[in-house]
Structure formats: structure tokens, C-alpha cells
VOKE-614125 format. One record per residue (C-alpha): residue number from 1; residue in one letter; x, y, z. Coordinates in pm, whole numbers. Example, Ala and Ser with C-alpha at 12.3 -4.5 7.8 and 13.67 -1.06 7.14 Angstrom:
BEGIN
(site 1; "A"; (1230; -450; 780));
(site 2; "S"; (1367; -106; 714));
END
This chain:
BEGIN
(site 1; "X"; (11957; 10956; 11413));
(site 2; "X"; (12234; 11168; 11462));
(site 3; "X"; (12351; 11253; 11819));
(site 4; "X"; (12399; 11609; 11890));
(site 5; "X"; (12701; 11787; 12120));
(site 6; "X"; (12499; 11862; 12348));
(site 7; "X"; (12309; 11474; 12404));
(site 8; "X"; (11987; 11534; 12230));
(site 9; "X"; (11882; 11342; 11899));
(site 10; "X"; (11848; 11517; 11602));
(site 11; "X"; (11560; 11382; 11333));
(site 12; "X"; (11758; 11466; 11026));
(site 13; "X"; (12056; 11297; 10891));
(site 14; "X"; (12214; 11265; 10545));
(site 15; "X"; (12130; 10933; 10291));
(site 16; "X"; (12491; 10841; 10166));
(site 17; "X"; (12364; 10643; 9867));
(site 18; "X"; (12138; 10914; 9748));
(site 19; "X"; (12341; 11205; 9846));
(site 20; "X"; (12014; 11372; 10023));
(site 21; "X"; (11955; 11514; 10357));
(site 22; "X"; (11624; 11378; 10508));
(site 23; "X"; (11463; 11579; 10731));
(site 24; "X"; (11197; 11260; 10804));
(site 25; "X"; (11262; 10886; 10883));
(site 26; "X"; (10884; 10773; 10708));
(site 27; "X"; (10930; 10931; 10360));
(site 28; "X"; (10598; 10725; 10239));
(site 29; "X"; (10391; 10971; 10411));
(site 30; "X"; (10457; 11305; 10343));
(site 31; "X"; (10173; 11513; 10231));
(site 32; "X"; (9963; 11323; 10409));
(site 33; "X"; (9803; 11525; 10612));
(site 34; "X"; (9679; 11790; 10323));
(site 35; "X"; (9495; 11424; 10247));
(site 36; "X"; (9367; 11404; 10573));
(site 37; "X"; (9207; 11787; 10584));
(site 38; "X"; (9050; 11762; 10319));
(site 39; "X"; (8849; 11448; 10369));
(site 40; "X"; (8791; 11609; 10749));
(site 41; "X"; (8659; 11941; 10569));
(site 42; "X"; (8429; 11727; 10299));
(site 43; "X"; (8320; 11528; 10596));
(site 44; "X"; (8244; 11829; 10836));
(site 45; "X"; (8079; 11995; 10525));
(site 46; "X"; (7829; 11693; 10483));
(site 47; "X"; (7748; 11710; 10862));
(site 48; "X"; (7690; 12080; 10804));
(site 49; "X"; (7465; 12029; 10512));
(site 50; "X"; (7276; 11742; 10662));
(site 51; "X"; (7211; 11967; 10933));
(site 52; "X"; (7076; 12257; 10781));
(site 53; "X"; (6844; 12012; 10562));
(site 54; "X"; (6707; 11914; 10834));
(site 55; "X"; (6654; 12239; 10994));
(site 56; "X"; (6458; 12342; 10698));
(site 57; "X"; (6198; 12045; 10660));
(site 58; "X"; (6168; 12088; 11065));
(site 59; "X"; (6090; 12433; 11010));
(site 60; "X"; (5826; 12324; 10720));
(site 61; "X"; (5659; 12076; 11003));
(site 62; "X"; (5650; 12329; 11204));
(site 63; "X"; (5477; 12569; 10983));
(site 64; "X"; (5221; 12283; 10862));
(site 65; "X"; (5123; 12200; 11219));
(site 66; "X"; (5037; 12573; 11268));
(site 67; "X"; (4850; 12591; 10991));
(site 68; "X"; (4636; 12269; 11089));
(site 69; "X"; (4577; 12419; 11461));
(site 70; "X"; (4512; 12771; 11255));
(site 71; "X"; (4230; 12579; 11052));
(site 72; "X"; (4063; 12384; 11365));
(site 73; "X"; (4054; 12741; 11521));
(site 74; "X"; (3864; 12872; 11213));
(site 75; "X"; (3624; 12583; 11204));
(site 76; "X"; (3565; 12592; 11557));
(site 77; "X"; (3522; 12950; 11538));
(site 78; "X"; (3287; 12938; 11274));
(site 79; "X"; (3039; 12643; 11444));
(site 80; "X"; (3030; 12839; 11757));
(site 81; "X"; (2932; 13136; 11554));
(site 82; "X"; (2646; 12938; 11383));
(site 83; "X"; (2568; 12748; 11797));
(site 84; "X"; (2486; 13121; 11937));
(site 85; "X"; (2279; 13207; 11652));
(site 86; "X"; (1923; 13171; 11702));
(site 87; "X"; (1706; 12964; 11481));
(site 88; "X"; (1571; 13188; 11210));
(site 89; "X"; (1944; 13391; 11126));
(site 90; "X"; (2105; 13042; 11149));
(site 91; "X"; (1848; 12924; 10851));
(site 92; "X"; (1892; 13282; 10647));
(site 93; "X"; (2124; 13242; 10413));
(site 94; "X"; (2165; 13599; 10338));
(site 95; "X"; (2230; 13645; 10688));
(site 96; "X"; (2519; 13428; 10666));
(site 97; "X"; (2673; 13557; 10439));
(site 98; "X"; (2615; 13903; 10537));
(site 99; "X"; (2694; 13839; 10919));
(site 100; "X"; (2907; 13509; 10956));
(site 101; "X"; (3110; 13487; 10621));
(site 102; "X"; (3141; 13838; 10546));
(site 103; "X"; (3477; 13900; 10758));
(site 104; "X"; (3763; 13638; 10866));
(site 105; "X"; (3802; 13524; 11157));
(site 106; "X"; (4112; 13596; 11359));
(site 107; "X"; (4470; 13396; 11272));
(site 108; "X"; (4257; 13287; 10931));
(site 109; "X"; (4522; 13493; 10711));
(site 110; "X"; (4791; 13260; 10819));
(site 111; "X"; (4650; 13040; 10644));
(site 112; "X"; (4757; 13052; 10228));
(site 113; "X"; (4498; 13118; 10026));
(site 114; "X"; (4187; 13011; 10241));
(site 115; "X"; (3826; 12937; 10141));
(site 116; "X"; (3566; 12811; 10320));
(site 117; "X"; (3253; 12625; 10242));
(site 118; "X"; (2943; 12592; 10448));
(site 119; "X"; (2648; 12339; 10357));
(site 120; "X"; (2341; 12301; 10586));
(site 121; "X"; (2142; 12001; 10524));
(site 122; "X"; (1822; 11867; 10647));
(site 123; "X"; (1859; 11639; 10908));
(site 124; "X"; (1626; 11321; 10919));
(site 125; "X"; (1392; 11483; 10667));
(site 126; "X"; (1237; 11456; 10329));
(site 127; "X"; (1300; 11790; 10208));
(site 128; "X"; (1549; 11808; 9900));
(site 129; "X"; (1840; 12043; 9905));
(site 130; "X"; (2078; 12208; 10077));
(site 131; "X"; (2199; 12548; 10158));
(site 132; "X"; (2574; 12632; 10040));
(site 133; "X"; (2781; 12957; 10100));
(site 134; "X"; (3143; 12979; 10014));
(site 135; "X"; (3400; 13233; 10104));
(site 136; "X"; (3692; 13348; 9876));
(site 137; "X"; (3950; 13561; 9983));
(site 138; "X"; (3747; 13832; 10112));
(site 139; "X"; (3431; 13774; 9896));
(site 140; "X"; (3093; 13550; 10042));
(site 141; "X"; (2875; 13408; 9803));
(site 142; "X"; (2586; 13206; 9821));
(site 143; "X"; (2576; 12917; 9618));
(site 144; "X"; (2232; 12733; 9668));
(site 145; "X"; (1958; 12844; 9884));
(site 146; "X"; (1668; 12605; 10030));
(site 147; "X"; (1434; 12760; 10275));
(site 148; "X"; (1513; 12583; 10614));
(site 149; "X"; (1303; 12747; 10879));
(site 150; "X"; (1038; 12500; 10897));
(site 151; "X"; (1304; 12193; 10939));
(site 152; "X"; (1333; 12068; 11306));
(site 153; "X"; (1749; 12024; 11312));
(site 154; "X"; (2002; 12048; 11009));
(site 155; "X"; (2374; 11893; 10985));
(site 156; "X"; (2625; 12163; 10893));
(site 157; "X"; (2937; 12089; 10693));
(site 158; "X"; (3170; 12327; 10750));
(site 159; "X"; (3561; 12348; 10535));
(site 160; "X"; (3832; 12498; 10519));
(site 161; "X"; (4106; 12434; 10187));
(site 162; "X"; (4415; 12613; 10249));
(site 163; "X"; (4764; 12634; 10069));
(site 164; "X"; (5022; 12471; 10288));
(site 165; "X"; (5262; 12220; 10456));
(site 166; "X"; (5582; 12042; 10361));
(site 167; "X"; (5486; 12076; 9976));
(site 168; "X"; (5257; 12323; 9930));
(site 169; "X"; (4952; 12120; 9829));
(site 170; "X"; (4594; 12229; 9902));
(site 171; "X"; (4466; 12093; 10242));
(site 172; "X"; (4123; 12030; 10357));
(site 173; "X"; (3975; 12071; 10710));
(site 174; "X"; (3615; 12011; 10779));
(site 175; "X"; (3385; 11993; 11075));
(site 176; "X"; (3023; 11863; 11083));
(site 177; "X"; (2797; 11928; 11392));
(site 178; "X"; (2411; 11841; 11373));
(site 179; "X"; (2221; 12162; 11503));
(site 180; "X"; (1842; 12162; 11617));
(site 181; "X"; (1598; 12461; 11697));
(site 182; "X"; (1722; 12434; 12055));
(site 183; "X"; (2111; 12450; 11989));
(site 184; "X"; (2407; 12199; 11924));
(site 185; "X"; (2246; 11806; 11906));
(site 186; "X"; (2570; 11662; 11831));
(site 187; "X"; (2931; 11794; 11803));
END
């Protein structure tokens, strides 16, 4: 430390045996800081990336949950089609398909690459068979056909398989209510 004319210390002074002016006292620690900055910028880059990881699988939950309320809503949609639907256009397969299956129901195309299946049973009876319509993009077919008019109640299976959630794998939703002549028996 040198003292300067006018009382105030001065930082640098001169090294005799090395013939050097040193403008530090610790030289063990220059460059330093360029050490420093750049573990502070890999570290703040980490955070960063971490971050915006985790913004995009949040984003993918998100999307999945939609989908699943999007698929309730179709199945829902669909049962409470078949629930207002008297007897004999309920047992018609044609009319099904012609009526019920023929369009989409609304917030369906948010769903990737959605098809439905509908199989009516016979509830508590003898008689063999089943009814079975599917839906395909925009096409309804009818798959197997057993006359169902004279039955007293059937159970219908209703599902959805859609495209979606965090890894794109095909999903199934299904709902089964157990309809008689005079409406919903069980939900």
C-alpha cells in the first residue's frame, strides 16, 4: 500500500524482487470471476431448461385431461341420445346408425382420431346376440344386427378410443347403462 499526497491509499505498488507493478494484492485469483459467470450462466441455463420441460409435459396434462372430460361428454351425450329414444328406434339398428351415429356430437373433433362403438345386449334373457354399430371418422356402420324389439330391457356398451395424452397412445372410454321399455333402469 502506497500512501498518496493527498492521504488516500493507493492499491497498486511496485514488487522490487520481480521488477513488476501489481495493480492487486491477491494475485491467486485473477480471472476468477470469468469462472464464476460461467458456472452462474450454465446454472441459470439448467433452471431455464428445467422450466420449460416442465411447462411442456404440464401443457400435455392439460391437453389429456381435456380430452378425457371431451370423451365423458361424448358418452354422456350419446346415452342420453339413446334415454329419449323411444323403444322401437332405440332397438332399430338402422335407425342408429342413420339418426344417432350418423353425425358427431359437439367438442367430439377434439378428440384425435375418434371412433365409437355401441353394443346392445339382452339383458336377463336367453336370446343370443348382440347388436353392434361402430363409427369411424365420419362413416357409421353396422356390424351385427339381432332383432331386439321383443326383449323387455337391454345393457348398452357404449366407447369411445381416441388418440391422445402425454404419449400419444390410444385411449378408451366406455359407459354402460341398462335400458328397459320404460327408460334408463340403471346408470
Amino acid at each position: 500500500m502506497v500512501i498518496m499526497a493527498n492521504g488516500t491509499l493507493s492499491a497498486a505498488f511496485f514488487h522490487w524482487a520481480e521488477g513488476t507493478m501489481i495493480l492487486q494484492k491477491h494475485r491467486g485469483q485473477v480471472g476468477t470471476t470469468i469462472i464464476e459467470a460461467t458456472i452462474a450462466a450454465c446454472t441459470s441455463a439448467m433452471f431455464l431448461g428445467s422450466l420449460f420441460a416442465m411447462n411442456i409435459t404440464s401443457m400435455k396434462t392439460l391437453r389429456t385431461a381435456r380430452q378425457a372430460a371431451v370423451a365423458s361428454q361424448v358418452l354422456q351425450q350419446r346415452i342420453e341420445t339413446l334415454r329419449i329414444a323411444n323403444w322401437h328406434q332405440m332397438t332399430d339398428a338402422t335407425w342408429l346408425k342413420s339418426n344417432v351415429l350418423s353425425k358427431a356430437v359437439d367438442g367430439a373433433d377434439f378428440l384425435g382420431s375418434a371412433n365409437e362403438t355401441v353394443t346392445l345386449v339382452p339383458y336377463d334373457s336367453a336370446t343370443p346376440g348382440n347388436t353392434q354399430l361402430t363409427r369411424t371418422g365420419q362413416t357409421a356402420q353396422i356390424v351385427s344386427n339381432t332383432p331386439l324389439l321383443a326383449e323387455n330391457a337391454v345393457k348398452v356398451i357404449w366407447t369411445v378410443a381416441y388418440t391422445g395424452g402425454v404419449q400419444n397412445a390410444t385411449i378408451t372410454r366406455q359407459a354402460v347403462a341398462i335400458i328397459a321399455k320404460g327408460g334408463v333402469a340403471r346408470w
